[in-house]
Structure formats: structure tokens, C-alpha cells
N, C-alpha and C positions, 0 to 999 in steps of 0.2 A: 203674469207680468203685464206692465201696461208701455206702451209709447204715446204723448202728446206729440204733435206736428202738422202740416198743413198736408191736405188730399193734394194729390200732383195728378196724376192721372189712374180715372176708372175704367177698365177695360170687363168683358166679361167674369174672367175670372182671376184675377188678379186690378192691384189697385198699387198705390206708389206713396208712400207718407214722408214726408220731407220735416224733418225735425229742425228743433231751433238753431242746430250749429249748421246747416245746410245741406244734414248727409240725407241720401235718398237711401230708403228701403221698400223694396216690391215685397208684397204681401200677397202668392196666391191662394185660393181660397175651392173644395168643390161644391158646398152650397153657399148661397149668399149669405154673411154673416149677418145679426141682429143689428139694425139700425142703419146697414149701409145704402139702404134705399131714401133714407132721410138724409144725405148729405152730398154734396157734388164737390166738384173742384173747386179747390180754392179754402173751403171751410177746415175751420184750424178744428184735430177733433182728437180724443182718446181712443186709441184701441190695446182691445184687452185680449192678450194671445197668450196661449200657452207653447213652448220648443223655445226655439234659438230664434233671434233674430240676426242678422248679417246682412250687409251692402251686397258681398261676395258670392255668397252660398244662396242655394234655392231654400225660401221658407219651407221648413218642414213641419211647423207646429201648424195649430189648430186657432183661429179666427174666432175671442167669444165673443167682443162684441166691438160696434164702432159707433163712438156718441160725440156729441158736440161739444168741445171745449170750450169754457169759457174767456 
């Protein structure tokens, strides 16, 4: 599955993507996933996860990648 949204804040291992209707979702992660050194805050991007995503719930899926949206 993917989400488009804007980076809100990168911490070591975890990160926060704010999507177009305003909801935040924390994404943590334990290696750094592909491309997330290429993007900082602010940048609107795609990431490709596999589990559940949830505002609620601690992410439990897996981080495949994070790229720059157009």
C-alpha cells in the first residue's frame, strides 16, 4: 500500500506524514527505509508500506520506501 502527504517531523526512528485531509500518521521504522535520507521536512512524498496504517495504533508494518511526490 502507499500514502502521499507532506513529511511533518523526522526523528531517528520514526517520522510523521500528514496527508491531504490533515490527518497525521507516525511511521516507525528499525532501519532507515529507501530514499528517506533524500527528503526532510516539509517535502510532499509517497511512502510504500506494507501492515495497517492508523493515527491510533503503533505502525506495525514494514517501511518500503519513501520518494518524492510530485
Amino acid at each position: 500500500a502507499s500514502i502521499t502527504g507532506t513529511i511533518d517531523e523526522i526523528k531517528d526512528f520514526m517520522f510523521t506524514i500528514v496527508d491531504d485531509m490533515g490527518e497525521a500518521y507516525p511511521l516507525s521504522f528499525d532501519a532507515e527505509p529507501e530514499g528517506l535520507a533524500d527528503v526532510q521536512n516539509g517535502d510532499k512524498v509517497t511512502v510504500t508500506y506494507t501492515g495497517e496504517l492508523s493515527r491510533e495504533e503503533v505502525f506495525a508494518g514494514t517501511i518500503v520506501s519513501v520518494e518524492k511526490a510530485e
